[in-house]
C-alpha positions in Angstrom: 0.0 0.0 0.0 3.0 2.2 0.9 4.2 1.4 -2.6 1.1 2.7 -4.2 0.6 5.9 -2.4 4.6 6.2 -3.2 3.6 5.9 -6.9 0.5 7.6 -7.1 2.4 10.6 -5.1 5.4 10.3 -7.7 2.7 10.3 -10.7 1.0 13.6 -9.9 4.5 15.5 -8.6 6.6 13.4 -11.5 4.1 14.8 -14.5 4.0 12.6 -17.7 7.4 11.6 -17.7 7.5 10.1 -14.0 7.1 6.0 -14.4 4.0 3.7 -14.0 2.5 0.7 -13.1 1.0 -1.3 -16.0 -1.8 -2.4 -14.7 -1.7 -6.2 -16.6 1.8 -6.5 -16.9 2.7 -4.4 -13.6 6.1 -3.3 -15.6 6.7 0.5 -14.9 7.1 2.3 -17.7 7.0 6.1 -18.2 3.5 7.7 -18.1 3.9 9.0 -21.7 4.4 5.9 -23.0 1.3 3.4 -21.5 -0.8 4.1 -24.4 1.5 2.1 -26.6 2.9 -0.1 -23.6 -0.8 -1.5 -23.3 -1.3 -2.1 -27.0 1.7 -4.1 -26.9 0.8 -5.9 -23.9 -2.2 -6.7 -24.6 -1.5 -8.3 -28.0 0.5 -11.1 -25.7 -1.3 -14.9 -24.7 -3.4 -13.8 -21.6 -1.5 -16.7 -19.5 1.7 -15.3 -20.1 0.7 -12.1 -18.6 -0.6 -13.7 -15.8 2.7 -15.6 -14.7 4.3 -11.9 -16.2 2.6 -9.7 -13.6 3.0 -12.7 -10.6 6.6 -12.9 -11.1 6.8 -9.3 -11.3 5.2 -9.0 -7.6 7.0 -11.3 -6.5 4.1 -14.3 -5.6 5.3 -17.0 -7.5 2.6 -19.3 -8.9 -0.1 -17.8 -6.3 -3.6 -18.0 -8.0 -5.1 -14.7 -9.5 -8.2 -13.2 -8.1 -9.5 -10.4 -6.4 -7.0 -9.2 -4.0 -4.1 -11.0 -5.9 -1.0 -8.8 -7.7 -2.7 -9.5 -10.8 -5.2 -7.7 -10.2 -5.0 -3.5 -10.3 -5.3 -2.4 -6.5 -6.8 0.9 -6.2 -5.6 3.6 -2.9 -6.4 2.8 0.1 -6.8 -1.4 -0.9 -10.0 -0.5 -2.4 -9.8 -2.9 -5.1 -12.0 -3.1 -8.9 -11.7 -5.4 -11.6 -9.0 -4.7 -14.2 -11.7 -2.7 -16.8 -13.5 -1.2 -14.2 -13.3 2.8 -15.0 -13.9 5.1 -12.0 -16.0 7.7 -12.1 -14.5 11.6 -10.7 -16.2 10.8 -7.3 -14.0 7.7 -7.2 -11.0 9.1 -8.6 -10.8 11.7 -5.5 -11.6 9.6 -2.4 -9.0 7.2 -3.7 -6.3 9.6 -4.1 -6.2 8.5 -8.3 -4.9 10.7 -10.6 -7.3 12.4 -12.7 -5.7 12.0 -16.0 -4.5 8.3 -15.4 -2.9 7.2 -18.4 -4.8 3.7 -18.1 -8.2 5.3 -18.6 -7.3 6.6 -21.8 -8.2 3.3 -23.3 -10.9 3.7 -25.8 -14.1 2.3 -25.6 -13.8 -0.4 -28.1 -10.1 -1.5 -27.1 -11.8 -1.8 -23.8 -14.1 -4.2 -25.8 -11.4 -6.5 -27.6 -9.7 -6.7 -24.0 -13.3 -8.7 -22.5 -12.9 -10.8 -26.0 -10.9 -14.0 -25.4 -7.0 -14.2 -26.1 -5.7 -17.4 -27.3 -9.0 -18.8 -26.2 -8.9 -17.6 -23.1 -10.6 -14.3 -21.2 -8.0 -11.4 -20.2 -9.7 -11.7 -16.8 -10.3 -15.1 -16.6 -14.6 -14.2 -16.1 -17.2 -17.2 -17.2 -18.7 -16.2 -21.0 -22.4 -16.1 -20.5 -23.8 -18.1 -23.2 -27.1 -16.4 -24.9 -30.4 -18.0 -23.8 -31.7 -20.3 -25.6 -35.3 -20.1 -26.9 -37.6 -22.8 -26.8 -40.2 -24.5 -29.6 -43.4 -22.6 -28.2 -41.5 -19.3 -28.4 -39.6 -20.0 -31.9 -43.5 -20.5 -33.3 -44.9 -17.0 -31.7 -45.6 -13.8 -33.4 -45.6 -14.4 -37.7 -47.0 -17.8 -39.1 -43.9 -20.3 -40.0 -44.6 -19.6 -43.9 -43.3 -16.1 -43.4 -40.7 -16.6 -40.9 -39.2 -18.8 -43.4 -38.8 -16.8 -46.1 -36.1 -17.1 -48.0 -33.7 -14.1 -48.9 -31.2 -14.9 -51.3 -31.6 -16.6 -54.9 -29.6 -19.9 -53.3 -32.2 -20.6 -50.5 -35.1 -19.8 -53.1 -36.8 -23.6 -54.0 -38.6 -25.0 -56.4 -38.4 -22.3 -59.1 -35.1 -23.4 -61.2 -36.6 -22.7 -64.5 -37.4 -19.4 -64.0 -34.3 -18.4 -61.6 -31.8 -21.4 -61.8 -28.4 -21.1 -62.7 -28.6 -20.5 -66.5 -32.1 -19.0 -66.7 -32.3 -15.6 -68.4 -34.0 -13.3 -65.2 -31.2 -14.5 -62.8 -28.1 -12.8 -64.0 -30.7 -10.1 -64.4 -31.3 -10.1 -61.0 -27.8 -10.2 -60.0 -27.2 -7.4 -61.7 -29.7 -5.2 -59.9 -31.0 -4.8 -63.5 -35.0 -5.2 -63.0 -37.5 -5.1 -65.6 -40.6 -4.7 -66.1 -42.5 -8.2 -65.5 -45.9 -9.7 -64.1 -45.8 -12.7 -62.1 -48.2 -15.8 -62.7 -48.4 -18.7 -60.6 -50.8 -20.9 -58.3 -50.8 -19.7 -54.6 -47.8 -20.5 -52.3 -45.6 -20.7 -55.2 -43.3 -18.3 -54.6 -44.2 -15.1 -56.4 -44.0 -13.0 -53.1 -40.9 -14.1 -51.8 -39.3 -13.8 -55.4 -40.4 -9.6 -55.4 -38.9 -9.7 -51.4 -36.1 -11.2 -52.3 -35.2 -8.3 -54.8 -35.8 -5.8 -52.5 -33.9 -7.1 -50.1 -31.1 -7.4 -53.0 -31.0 -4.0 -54.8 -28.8 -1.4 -54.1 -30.1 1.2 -51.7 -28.2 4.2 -53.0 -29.6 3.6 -56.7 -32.9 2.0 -56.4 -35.7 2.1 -54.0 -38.4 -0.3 -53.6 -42.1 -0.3 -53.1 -44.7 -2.4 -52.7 -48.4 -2.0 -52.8 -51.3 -4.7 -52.5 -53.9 -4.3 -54.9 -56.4 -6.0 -52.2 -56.7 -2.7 -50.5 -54.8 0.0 -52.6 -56.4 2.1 -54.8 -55.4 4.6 -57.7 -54.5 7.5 -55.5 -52.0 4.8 -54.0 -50.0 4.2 -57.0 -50.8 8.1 -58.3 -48.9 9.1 -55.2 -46.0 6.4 -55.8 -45.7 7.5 -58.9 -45.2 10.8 -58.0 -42.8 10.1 -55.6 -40.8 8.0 -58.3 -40.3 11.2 -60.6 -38.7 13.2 -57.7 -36.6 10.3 -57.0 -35.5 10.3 -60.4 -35.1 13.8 -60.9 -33.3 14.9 -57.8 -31.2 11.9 -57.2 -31.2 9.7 -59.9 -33.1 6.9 -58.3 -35.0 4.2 -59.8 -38.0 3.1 -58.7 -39.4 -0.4 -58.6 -42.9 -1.2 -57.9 -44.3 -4.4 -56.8 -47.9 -4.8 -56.7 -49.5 -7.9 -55.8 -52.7 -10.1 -57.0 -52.6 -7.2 -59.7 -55.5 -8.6 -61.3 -57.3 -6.9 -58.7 -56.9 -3.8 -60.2 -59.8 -3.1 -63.2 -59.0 -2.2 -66.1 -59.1 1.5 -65.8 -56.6 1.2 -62.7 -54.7 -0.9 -64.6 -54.4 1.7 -67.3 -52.4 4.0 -64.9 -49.2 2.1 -65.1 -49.5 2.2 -68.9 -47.2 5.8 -69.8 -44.8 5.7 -66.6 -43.8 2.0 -67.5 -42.8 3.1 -70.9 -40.8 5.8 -69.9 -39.3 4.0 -67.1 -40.5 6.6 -64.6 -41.1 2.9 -62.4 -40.2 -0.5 -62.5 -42.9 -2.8 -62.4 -43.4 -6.1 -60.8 -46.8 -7.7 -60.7 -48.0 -10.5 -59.0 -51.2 -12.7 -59.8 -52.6 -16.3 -59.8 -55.1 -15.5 -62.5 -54.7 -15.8 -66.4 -53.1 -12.8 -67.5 -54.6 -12.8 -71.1 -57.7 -12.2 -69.4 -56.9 -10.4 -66.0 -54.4 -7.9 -67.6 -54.5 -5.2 -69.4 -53.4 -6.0 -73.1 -51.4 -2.9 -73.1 -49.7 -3.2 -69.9 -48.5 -6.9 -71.2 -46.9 -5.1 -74.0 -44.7 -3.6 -71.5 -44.2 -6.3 -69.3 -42.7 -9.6 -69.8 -44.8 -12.5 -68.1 -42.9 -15.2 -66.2 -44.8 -18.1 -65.3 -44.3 -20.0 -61.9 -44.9 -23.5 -61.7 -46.8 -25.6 -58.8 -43.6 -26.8 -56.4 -42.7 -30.4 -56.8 -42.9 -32.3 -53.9 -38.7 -33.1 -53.7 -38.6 -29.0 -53.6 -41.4 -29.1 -51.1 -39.3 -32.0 -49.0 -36.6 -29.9 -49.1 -38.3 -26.5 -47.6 -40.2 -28.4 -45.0 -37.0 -30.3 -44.0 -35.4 -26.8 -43.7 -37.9 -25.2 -41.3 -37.9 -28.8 -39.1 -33.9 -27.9 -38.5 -34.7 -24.2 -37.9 -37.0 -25.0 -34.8 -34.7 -27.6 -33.7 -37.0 -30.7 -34.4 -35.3 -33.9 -34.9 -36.4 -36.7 -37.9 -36.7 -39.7 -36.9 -36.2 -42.4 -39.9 -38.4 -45.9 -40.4 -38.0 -48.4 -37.5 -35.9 -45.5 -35.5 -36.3 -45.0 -31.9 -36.6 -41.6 -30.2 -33.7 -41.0 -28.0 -35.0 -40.1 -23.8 -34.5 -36.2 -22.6 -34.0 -34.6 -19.5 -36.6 -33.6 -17.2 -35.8 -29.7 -18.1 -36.8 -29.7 -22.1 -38.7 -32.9 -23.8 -37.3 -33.0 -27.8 -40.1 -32.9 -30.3 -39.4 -35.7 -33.1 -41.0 -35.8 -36.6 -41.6 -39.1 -38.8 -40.1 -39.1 -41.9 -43.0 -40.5 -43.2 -45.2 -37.5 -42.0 -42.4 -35.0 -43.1 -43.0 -37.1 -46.8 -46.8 -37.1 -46.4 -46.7 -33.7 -46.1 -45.0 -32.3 -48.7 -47.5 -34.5 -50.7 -50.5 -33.3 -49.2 -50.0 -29.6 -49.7 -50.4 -29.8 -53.6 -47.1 -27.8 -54.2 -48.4 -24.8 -51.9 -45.4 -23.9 -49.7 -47.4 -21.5 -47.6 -50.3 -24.4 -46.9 -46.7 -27.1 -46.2 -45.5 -24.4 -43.3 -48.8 -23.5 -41.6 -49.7 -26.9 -41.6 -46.3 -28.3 -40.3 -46.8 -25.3 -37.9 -50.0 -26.1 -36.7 -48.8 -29.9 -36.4 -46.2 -28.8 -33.5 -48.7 -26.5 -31.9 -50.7 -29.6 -31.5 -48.7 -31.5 -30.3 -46.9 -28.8 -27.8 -50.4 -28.5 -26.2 -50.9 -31.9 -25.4 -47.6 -32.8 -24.3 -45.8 -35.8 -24.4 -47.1 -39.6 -23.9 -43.8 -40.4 -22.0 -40.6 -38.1 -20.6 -38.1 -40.7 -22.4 -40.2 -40.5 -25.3 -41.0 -37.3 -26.0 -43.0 -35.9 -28.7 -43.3 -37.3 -32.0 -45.6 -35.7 -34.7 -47.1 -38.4 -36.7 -48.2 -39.0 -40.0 -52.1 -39.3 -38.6 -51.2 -35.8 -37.0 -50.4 -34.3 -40.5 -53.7 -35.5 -41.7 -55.5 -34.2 -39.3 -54.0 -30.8 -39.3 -54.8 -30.4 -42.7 -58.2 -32.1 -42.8 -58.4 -33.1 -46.1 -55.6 -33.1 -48.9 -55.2 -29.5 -49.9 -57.0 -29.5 -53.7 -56.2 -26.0 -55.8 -59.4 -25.4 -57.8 -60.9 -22.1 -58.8 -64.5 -22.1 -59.5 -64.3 -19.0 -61.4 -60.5 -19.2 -62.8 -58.3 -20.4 -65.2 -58.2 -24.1 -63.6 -62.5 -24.4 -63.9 -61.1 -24.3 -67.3 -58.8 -26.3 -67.7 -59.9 -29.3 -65.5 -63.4 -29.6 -68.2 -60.9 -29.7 -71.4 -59.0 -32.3 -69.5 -62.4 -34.2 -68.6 -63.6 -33.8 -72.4 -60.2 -35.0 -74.4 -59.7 -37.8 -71.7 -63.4 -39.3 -72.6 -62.8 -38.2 -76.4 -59.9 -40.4 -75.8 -62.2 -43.3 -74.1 -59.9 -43.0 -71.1 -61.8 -44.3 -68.5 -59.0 -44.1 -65.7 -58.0 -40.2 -66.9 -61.7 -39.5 -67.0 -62.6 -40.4 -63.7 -59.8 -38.4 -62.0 -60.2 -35.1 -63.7 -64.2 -35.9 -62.9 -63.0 -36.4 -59.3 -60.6 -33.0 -59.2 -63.8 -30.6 -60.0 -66.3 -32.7 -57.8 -63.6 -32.5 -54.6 -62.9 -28.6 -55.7 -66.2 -27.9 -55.0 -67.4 -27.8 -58.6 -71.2 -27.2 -59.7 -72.2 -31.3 -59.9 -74.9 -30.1 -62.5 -71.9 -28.0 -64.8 -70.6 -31.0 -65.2 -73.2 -32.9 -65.8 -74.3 -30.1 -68.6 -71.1 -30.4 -70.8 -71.6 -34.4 -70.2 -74.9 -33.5 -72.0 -73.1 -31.5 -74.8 -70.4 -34.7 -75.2 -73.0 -37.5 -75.5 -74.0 -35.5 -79.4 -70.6 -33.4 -80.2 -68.7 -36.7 -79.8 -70.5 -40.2 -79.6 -73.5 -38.9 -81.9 -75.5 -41.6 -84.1 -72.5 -44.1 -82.8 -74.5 -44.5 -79.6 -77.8 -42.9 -79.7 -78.2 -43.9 -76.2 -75.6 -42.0 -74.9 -78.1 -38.8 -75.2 -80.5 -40.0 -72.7 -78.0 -41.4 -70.6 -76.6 -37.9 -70.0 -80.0 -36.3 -69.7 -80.9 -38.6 -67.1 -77.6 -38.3 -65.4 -78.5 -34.6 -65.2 -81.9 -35.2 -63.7 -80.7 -37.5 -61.0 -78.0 -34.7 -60.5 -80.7 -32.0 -60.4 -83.1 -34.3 -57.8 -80.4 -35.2 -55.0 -77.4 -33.0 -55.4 -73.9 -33.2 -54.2 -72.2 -35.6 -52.5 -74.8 -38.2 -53.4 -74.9 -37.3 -57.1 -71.0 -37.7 -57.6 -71.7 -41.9 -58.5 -74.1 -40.8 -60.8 -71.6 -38.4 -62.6 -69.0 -41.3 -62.3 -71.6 -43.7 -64.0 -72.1 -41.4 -67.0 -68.5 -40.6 -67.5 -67.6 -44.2 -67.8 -70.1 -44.8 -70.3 -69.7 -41.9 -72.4 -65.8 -42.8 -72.2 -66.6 -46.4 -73.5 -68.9 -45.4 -75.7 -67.9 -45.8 -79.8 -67.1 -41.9 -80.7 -68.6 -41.0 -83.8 -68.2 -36.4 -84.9 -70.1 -36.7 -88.0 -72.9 -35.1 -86.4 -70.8 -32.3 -85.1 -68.6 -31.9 -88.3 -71.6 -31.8 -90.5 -73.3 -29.0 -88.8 -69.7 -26.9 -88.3 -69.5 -26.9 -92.5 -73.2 -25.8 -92.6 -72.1 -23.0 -90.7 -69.4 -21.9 -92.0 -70.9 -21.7 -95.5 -73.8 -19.7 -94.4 -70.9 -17.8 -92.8 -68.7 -17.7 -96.8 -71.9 -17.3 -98.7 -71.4 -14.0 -100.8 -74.7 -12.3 -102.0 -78.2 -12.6 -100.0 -79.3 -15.9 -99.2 -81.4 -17.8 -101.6 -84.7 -18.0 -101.3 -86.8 -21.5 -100.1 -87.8 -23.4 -103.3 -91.3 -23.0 -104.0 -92.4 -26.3 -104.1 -90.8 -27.0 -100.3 -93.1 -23.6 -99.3 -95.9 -24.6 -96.5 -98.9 -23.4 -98.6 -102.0 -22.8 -95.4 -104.0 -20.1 -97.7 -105.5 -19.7 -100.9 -103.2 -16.5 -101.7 -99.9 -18.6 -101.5 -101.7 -21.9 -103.5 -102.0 -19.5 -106.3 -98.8 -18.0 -105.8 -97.3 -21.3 -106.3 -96.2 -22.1 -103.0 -96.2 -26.3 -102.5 -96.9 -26.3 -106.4 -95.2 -29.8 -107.2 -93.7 -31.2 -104.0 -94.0 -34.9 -103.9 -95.3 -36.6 -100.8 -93.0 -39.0 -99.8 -95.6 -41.3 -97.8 -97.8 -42.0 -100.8 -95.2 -43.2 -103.6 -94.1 -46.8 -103.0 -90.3 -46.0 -104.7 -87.6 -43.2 -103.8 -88.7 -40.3 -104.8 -86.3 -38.4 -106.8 -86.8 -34.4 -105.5 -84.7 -31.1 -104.6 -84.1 -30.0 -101.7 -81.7 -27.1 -101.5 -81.7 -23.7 -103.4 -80.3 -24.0 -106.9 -77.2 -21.9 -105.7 -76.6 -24.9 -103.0 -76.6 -27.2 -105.2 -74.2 -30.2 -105.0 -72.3 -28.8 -101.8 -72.3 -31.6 -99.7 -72.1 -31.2 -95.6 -71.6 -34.6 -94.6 
């Protein structure tokens, strides 16, 4: 102690050049030069400062702590650890030096002195690991689907066509060279994350990034966007991309906003939709825009996204005929069949969003009704999966594209007289929720446009499959729609009905000049007047001659044009 107050007495008569004690090394060197003594020092293996500064007092081997030598003793044998900095209250009831050269240390040195040496701490303190969460709080706050959205091109999935290695948008996108483009794809298929991912990706100082919903945006919105776009370009050069999703939203007039600041590149424009775009879009605005078309996701990409959110809430898979291992009483591990993990990437009909929600709402399940057994724990099973999702997860639009396309498929598989093909795309509409008697309409319409005089029973057959559809309804009338299909599918196909009517038409379509007139002896003569005017005058009554008859029937201008 009589050392210190010797030192600290020498330091404030002594001035800068009087010497010091380092206070890791405990080496006295002169006052102007601790600075750089203690950037030197503290570069060195944190043990070998330890045995440094005991050998230097003198202790040997004795073990550091708070009263050793190793540690900085303050005046009076009040005694703070080595990074402790005293206030000016402190500094004058221990007798320190105001302008110690040891406080002089800057804030962040200060910092890389706590940060291990070597792989060990300066001051030998225990690293406080950061707490861990747990499942129930990993699932809280946004769904799963949006938690695990990806935000780079390499975690993006399922999509390689459009953005894989040597498609023609990614080095686009690399490039933070954006155009103009409209999005089409079935929900959950990516077309969201895509647009966050190149916002997330473009250059802040060039570009600047907005999105707008057309779900509850209006003109105004994108007026004012736009608006702010010109500024942006005018005063600093900036582009401006706009995404705006489920764009089909957006009437036709709306629609029409977009049309002069996409060709002068005033914006950027990035649509999003799940409908048609020949239909939902403005033809103009397509002009401008390229479409790129997103597929459903394939059930190995769909594997490979739900095996990725598993690992990020720390769930373990457990493979066919595997065990789960036992826990400790604090935390009970949540395990996950492979075989549900498979189930569900199959279920979920290529819909990412449906895949995460449902794996999310899986867990929650589970978490709430704990585990059968502490050295089991909790397993999610491939009956949990099912029920989570209720029923396997069918995309169908009523009024969209895929009403479309599911009653070509159903007319070209029976055409065909695929039974098999026939009854599934009859079973996709019925399970989509499908207007039973729709169907049963266009089965109507197939029984003459393709069977015809092949089957003339294949008529009333549909008719009375319509009835029955009309009397009971669905689900009941589903069998009865199954019945008909497989008939009309096995049926011989015969068009000559259709074709023959489709060249009548399209000569009375051709025909140059006005129609000819009705032959007068194929007039209907009910009066006196039209007897005399020669209407029926020489028509030959088929009934009353015993041999063909040989007679006209078509205008002389039709003559000889045969429809069948």
């Amino acid at each position: 102690m009589e050392h210190m107050a010797e030192e600290s007495g020498a330091s404030q008569c002594g001035g800068a050049g009087s010497p010091v004690k380092c206070p890791v090394c405990a080496q006295k060197v002169p006052a102007s030069e601790i600075n750089t003594h203690l950037d030197t020092c503290l570069q060195k293996p944190s043990g070998a400062m330890a045995k440094k500064r005991r050998l230097s007092s003198g202790e040997g081997e004795a073990a550091d702590g708070p009263h050793s030598p190793g540690w900085p003793q303050g005046v009076g044998g009040a005694s703070f650890p080595l990074f402790h900095k005293p206030n000016a209250m402190e500094r004058v009831s221990q007798g320190t030096p105001s302008k110690a050269p040891f406080f002089s240390i800057s804030s962040a040195k200060r910092t890389d002195i706590m940060q291990n040496i070597n792989g060990a701490s300066v001051c030998d303190a225990p690293k406080q690991e950061p707490e861990r969460k747990n499942l129930a709080e990993k699932l809280e706050g946004k769904p799963l689907a949006d938690k695990m959205r990806p935000c780079t091109l390499e975690d993006y999935m399922g999509q390689n066509k459009v953005v894989g290695e040597n498609s023609l948008l990614r080095p686009l996108l690399q490039a933070n060279d954006i155009p103009s483009f409209i999005l089409w794809g079935p929900p959950g298929c990516g077309k969201t994350t895509l647009a966050h991912i190149i916002a997330k990706n473009t250059n802040k100082n060039n570009t600047r990034f907005v999105t707008l919903s057309a779900t509850s945006s209006g003109t105004s919105d994108v007026r004012e966007v736009i608006k702010q776009a010109q500024n942006e370009r005018k005063l600093f050069k900036r582009k401006t991309i706009l995404f705006v999703d489920e764009i089909h939203r957006f009437n036709k007039t709306q629609q029409d906003t977009f049309l002069p600041h996409v060709e002068c590149g005033t914006i950027t424009l990035i649509g999003a939709t799940t409908e048609n775009p020949s239909f939902q879009v403005n033809t103009a605005l397509l002009s401008r825009c390229r479409v790129i078309v997103l597929e459903k996701i394939s059930v190995e990409a769909m594997e490979m996204i739900l095996r990725r959110a598993v690992h990020s809430l720390g769930i373990q898979v457990l493979q066919e005929n595997e065990q789960a291992e036992g826990s400790d009483a604090s935390e009970c591990q949540m395990y996950i069949e492979d075989k549900a993990l498979r189930t569900l990437a199959h279920l979920c009909d290529g819909d990412a969003r449906t895949g995460l929600n449902g794996l999310q709402l899986s867990v929650q399940s589970r978490l709430a009704s704990g585990p059968d057994s502490q050295a089991q724990g909790m397993i999610i099973k491939e009956e949990h999966i099912k029920e989570g999702l209720q029923r396997s997860h069918i995309l169908y639009d009523r009024a969209g594209e895929e009403h479309y396309n599911c009653i070509s498929a159903l007319h070209k598989s029976m055409r065909g007289s695929d039974q098999n093909a026939s009854l599934y795309w009859l079973g996709r509409m019925l399970e989509g929720g499908e207007d039973p008697l729709y169907v049963a309409r266009r089965l109507v319409r197939f029984a003459s446009e393709d069977i015809g005089l092949a089957d003339p029973l294949a008529l009333p057959q549909a008719v009375s499959a319509y009835q029955a559809c009309h009397f009971i309804g669905m689900p009941e009338c589903d069998v009865i729609l199954a019945q008909c299909v497989m008939y009309l599918a096995q049926a011989p196909k015969s068009v000559a009905a259709y074709s023959a009517y489709s060249k009548v038409k399209e000569h009375l379509k051709n025909f140059k000049g006005p129609l000819p007139p009705v032959p007068l002896h194929l007039r209907n003569a009910p009066t006196k007047l039209m007897k005399n005017l020669g209407y029926g005058k020489g028509y030959k009554y088929n009934p009353m001659f015993s041999k063909p008859v040989s007679q006209d029937y078509l205008p002389p201008e039709v003559k000889g044009i045969t429809f069948l």
